[in-house]
mmCIF file as gemmi writes it, N, C-alpha and C atoms, coordinates in Angstrom:
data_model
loop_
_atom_site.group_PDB
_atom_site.id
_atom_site.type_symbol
_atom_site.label_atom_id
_atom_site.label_alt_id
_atom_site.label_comp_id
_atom_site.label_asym_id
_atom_site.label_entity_id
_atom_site.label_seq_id
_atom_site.pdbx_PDB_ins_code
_atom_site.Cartn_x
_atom_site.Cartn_y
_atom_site.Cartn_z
_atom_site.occupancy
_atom_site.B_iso_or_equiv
_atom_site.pdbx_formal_charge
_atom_site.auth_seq_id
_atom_site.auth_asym_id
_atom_site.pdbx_PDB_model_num
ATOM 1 N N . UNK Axp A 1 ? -4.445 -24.644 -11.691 1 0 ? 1 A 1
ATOM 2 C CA . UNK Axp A 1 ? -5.574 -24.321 -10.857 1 0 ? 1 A 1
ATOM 3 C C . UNK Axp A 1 ? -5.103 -23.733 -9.518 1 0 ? 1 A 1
ATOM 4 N N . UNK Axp A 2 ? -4.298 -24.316 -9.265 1 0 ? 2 A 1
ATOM 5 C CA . UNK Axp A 2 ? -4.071 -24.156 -8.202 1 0 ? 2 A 1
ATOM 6 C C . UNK Axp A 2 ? -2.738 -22.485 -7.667 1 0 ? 2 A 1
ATOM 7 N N . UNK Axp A 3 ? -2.468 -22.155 -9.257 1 0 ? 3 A 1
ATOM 8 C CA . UNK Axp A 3 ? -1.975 -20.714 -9.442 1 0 ? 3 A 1
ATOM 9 C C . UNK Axp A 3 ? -3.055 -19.401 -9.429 1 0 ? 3 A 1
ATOM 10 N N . UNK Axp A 4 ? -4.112 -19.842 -9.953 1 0 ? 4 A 1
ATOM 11 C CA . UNK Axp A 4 ? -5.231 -19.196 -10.172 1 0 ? 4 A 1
ATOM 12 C C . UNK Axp A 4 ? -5.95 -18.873 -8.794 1 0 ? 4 A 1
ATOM 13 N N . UNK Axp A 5 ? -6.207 -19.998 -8.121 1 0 ? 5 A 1
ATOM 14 C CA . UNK Axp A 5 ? -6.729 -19.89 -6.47 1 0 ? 5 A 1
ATOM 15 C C . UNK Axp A 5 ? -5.732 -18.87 -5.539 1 0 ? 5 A 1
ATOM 16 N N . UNK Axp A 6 ? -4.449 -18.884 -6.062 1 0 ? 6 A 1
ATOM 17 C CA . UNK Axp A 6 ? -3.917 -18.143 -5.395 1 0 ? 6 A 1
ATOM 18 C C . UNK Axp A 6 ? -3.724 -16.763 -5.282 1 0 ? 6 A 1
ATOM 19 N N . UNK Axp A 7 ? -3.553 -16.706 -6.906 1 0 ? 7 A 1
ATOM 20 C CA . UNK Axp A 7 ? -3.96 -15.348 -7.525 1 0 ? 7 A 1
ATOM 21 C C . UNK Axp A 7 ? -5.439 -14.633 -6.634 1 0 ? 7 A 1
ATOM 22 N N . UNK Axp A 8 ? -6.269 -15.498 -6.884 1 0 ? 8 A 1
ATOM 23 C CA . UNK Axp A 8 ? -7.785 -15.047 -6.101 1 0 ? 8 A 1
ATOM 24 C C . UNK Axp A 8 ? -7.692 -14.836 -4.538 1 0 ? 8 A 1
ATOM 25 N N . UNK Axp A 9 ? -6.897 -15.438 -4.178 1 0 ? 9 A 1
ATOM 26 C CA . UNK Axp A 9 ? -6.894 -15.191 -2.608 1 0 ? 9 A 1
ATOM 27 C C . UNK Axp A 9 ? -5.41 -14.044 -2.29 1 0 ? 9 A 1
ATOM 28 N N . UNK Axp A 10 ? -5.394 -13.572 -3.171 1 0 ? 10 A 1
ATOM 29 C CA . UNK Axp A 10 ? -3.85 -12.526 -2.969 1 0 ? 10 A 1
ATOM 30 C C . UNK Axp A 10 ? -5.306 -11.264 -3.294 1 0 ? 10 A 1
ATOM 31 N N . UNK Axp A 11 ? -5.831 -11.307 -3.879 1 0 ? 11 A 1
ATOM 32 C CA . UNK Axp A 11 ? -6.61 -10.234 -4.538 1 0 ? 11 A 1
ATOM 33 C C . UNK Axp A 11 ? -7.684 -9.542 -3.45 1 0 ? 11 A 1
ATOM 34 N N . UNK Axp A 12 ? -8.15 -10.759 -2.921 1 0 ? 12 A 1
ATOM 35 C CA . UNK Axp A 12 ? -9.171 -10.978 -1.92 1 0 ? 12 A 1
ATOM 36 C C . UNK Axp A 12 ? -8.821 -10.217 -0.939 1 0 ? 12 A 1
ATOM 37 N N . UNK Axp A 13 ? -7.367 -10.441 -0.581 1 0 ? 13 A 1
ATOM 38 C CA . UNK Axp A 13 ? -6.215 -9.947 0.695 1 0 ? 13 A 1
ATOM 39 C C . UNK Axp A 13 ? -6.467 -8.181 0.421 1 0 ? 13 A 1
ATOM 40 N N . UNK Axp A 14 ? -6.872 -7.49 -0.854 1 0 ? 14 A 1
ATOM 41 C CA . UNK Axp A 14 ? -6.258 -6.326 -1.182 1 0 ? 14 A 1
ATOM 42 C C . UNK Axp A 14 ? -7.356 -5.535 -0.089 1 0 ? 14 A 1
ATOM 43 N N . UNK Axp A 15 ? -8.08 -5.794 0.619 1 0 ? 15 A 1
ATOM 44 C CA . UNK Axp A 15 ? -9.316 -5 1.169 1 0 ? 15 A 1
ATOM 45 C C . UNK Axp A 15 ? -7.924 -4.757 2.565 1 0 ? 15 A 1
ATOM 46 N N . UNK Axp A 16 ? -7.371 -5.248 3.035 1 0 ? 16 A 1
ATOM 47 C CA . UNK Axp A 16 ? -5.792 -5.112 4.303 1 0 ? 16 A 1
ATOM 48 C C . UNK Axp A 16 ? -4.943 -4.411 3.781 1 0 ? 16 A 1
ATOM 49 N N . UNK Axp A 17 ? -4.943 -3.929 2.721 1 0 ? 17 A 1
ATOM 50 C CA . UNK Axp A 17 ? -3.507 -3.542 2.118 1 0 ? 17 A 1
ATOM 51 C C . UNK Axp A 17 ? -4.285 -1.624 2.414 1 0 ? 17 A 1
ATOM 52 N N . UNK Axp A 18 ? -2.829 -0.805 2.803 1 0 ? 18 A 1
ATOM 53 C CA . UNK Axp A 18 ? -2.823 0.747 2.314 1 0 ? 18 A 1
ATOM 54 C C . UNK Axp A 18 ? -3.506 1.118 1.219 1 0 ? 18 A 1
ATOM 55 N N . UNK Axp A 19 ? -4.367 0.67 0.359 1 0 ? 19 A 1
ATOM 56 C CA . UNK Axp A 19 ? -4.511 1.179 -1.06 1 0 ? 19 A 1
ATOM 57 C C . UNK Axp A 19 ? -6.156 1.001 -1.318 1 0 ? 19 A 1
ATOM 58 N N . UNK Axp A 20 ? -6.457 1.784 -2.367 1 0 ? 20 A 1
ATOM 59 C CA . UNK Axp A 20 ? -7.867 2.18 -2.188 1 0 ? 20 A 1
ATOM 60 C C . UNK Axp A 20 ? -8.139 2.199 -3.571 1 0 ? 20 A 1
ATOM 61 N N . UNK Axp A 21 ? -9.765 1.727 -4.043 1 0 ? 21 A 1
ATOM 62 C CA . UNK Axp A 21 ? -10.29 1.547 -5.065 1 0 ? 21 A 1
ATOM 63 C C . UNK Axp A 21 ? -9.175 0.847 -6.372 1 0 ? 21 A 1
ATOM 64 N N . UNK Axp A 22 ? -9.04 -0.167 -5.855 1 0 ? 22 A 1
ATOM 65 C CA . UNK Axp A 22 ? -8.561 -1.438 -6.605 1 0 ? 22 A 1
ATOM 66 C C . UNK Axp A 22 ? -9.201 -1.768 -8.013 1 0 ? 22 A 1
ATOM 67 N N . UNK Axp A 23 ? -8.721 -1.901 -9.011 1 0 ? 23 A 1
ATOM 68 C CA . UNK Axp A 23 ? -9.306 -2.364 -10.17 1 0 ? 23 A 1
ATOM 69 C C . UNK Axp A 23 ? -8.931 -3.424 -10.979 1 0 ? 23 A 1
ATOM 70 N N . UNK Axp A 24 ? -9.466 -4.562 -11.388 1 0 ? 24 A 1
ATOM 71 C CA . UNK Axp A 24 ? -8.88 -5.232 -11.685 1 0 ? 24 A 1
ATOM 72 C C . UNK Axp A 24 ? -9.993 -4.902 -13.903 1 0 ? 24 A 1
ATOM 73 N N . UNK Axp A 25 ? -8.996 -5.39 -14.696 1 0 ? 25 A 1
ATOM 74 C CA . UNK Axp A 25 ? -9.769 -4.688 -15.485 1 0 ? 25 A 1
ATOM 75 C C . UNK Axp A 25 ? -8.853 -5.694 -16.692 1 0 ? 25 A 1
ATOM 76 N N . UNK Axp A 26 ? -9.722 -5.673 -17.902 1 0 ? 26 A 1
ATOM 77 C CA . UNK Axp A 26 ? -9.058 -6.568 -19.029 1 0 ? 26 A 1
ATOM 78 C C . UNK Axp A 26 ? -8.556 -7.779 -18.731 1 0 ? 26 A 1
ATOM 79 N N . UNK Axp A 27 ? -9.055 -9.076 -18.439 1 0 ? 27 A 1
ATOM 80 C CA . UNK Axp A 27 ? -9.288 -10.185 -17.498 1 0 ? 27 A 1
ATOM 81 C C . UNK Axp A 27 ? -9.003 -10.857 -19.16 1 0 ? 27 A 1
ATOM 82 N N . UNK Axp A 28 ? -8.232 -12.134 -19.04 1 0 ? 28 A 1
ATOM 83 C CA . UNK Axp A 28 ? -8.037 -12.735 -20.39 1 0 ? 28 A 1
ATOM 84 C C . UNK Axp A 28 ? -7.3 -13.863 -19.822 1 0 ? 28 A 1
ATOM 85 N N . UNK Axp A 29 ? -7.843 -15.148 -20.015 1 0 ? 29 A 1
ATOM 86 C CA . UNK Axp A 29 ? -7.01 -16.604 -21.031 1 0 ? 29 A 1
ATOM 87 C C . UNK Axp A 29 ? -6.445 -16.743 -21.572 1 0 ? 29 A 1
ATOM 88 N N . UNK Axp A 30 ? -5.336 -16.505 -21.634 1 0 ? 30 A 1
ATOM 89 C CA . UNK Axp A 30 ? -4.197 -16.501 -22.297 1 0 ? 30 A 1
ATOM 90 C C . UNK Axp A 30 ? -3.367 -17.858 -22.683 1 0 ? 30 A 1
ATOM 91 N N . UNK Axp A 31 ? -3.911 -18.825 -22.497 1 0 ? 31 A 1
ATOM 92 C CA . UNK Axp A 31 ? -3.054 -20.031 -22.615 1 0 ? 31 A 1
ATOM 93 C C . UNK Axp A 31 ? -3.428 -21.14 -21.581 1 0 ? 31 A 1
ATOM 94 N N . UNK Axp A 32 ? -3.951 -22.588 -22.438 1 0 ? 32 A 1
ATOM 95 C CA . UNK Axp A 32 ? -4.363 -23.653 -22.195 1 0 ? 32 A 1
ATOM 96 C C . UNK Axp A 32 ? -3.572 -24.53 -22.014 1 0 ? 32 A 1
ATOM 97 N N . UNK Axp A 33 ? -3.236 -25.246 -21.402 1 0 ? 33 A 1
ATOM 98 C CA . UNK Axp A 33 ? -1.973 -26.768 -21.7 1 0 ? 33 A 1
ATOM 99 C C . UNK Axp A 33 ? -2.821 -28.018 -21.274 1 0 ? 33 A 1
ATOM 100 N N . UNK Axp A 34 ? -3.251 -28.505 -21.588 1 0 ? 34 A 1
ATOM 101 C CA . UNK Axp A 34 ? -4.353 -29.81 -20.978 1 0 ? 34 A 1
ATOM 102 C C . UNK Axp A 34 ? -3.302 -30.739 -20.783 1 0 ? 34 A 1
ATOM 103 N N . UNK Axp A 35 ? -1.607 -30.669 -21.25 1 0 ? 35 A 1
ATOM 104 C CA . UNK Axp A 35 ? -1.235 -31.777 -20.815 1 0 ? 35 A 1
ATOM 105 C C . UNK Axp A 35 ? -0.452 -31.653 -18.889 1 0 ? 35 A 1
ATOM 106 N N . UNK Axp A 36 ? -0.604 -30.327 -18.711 1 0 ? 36 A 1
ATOM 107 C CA . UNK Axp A 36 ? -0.228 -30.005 -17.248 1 0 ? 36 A 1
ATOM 108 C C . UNK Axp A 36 ? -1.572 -29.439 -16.532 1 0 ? 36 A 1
ATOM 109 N N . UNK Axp A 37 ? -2.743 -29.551 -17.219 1 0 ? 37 A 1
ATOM 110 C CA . UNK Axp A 37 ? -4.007 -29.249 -16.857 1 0 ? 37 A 1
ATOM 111 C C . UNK Axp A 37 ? -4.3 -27.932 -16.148 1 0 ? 37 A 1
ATOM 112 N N . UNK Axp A 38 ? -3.491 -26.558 -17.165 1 0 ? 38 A 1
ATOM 113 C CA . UNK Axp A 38 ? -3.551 -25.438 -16.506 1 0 ? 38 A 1
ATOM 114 C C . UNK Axp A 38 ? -3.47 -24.191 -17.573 1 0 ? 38 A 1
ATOM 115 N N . UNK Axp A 39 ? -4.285 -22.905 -17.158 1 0 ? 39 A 1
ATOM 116 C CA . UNK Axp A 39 ? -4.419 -22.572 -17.763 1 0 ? 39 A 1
ATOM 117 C C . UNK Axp A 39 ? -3.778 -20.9 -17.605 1 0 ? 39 A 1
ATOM 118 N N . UNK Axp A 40 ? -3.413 -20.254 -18.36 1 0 ? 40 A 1
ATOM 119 C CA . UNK Axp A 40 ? -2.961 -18.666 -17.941 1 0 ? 40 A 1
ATOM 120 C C . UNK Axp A 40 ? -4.089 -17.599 -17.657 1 0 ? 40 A 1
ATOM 121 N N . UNK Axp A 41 ? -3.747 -16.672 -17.172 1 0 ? 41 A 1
ATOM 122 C CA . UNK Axp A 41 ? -4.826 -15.555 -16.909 1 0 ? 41 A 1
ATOM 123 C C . UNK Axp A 41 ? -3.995 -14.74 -16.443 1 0 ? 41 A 1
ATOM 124 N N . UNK Axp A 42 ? -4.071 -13.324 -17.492 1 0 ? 42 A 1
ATOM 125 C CA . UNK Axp A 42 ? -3.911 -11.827 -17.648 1 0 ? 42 A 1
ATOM 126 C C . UNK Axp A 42 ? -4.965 -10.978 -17.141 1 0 ? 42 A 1
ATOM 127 N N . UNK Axp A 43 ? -4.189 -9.94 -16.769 1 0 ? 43 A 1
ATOM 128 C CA . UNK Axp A 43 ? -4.988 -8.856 -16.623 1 0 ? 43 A 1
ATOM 129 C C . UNK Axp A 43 ? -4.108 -7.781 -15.572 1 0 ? 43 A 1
ATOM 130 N N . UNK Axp A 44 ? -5.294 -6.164 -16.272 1 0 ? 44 A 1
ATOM 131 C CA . UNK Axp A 44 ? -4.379 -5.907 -16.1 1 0 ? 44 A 1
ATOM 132 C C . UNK Axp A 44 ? -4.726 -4.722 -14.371 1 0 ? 44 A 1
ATOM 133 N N . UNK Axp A 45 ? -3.865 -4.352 -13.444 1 0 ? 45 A 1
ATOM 134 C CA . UNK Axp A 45 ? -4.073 -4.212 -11.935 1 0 ? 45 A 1
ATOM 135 C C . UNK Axp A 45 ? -4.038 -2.598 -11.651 1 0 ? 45 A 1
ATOM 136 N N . UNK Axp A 46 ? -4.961 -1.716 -11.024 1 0 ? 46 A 1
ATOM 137 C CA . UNK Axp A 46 ? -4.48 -0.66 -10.701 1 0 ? 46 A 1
ATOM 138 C C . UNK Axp A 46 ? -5.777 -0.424 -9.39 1 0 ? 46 A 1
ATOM 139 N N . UNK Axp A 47 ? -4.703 0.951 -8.518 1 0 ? 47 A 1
ATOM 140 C CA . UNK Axp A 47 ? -5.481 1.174 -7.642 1 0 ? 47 A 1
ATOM 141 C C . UNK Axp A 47 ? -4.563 2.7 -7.234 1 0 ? 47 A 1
ATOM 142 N N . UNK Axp A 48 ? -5.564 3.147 -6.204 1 0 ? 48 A 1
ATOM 143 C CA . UNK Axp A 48 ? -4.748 4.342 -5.592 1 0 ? 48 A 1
ATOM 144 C C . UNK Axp A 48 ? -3.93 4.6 -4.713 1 0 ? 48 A 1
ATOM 145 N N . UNK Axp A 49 ? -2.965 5.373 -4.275 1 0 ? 49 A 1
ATOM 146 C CA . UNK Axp A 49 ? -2.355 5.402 -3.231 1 0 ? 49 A 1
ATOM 147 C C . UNK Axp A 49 ? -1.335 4.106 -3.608 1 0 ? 49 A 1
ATOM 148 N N . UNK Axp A 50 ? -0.606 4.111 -4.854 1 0 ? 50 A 1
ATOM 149 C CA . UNK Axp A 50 ? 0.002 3.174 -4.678 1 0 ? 50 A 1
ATOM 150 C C . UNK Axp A 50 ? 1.695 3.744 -4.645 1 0 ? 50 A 1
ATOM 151 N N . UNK Axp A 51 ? 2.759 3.195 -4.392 1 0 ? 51 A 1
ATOM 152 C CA . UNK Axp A 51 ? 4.041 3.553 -4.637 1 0 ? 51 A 1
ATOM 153 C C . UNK Axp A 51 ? 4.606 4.247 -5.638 1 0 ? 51 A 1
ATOM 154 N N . UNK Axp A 52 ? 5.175 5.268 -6.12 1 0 ? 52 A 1
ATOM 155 C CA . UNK Axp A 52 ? 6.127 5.855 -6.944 1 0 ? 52 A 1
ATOM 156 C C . UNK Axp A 52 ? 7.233 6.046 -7.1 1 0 ? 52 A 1
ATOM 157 N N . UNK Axp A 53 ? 7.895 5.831 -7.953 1 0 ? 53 A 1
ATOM 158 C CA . UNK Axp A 53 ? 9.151 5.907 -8.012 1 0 ? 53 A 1
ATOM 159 C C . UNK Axp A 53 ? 9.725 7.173 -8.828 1 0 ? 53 A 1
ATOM 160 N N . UNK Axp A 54 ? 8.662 8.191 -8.68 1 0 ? 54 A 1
ATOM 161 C CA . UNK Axp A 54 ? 9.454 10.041 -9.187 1 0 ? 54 A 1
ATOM 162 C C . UNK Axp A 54 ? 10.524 10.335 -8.537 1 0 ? 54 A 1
ATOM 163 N N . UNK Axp A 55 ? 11.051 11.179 -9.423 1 0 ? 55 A 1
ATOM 164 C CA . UNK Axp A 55 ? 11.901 11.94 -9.29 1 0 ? 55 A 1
ATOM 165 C C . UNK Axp A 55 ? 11.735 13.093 -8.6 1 0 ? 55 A 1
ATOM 166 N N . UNK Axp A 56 ? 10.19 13.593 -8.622 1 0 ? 56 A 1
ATOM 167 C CA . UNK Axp A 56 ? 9.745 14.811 -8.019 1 0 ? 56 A 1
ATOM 168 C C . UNK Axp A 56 ? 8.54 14.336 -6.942 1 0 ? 56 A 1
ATOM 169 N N . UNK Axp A 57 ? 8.163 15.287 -6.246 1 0 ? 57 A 1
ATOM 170 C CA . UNK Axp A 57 ? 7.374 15.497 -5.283 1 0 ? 57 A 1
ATOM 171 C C . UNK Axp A 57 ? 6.2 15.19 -5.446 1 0 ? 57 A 1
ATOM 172 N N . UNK Axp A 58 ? 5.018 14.149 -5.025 1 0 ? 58 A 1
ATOM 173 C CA . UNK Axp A 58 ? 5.424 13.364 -3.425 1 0 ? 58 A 1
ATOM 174 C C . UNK Axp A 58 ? 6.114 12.472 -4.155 1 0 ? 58 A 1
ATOM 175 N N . UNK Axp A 59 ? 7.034 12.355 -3.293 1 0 ? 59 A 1
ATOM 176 C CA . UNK Axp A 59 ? 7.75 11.059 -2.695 1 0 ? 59 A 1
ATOM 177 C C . UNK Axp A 59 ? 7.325 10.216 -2.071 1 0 ? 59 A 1
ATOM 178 N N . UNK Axp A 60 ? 7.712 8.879 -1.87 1 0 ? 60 A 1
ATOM 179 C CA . UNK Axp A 60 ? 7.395 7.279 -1.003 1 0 ? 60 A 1
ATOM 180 C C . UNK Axp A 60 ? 8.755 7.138 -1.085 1 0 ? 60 A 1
């Protein structure tokens, strides 16, 4: 739970960050453990203006 809250408040943060129209998209449960009372969550992240690592022009 307490991975998940964090996840949500890193996400929350993205409105401060350089980067624009954020998507969060294909959201999935991936895995239950009731004996550590926690659960996984996928998905998958994109937005604009983000970093590249080309070989060609633009550069970051």
């Amino acid at each position: 739970m307490k991975r998940l809250i964090f996840s949500l408040y890193i996400l929350s943060l993205s409105s401060l960050q350089f980067a624009n129209n954020l998507q969060v998209s294909n959201v999935r449960l991936t895995g239950f453990d009731p004996s550590a009372n926690s659960t996984q969550v996928a998905f998958d992240l994109s937005w604009e203006n983000s970093w590249r690592s080309d070989a060609t022009a633009p550069f970051n």
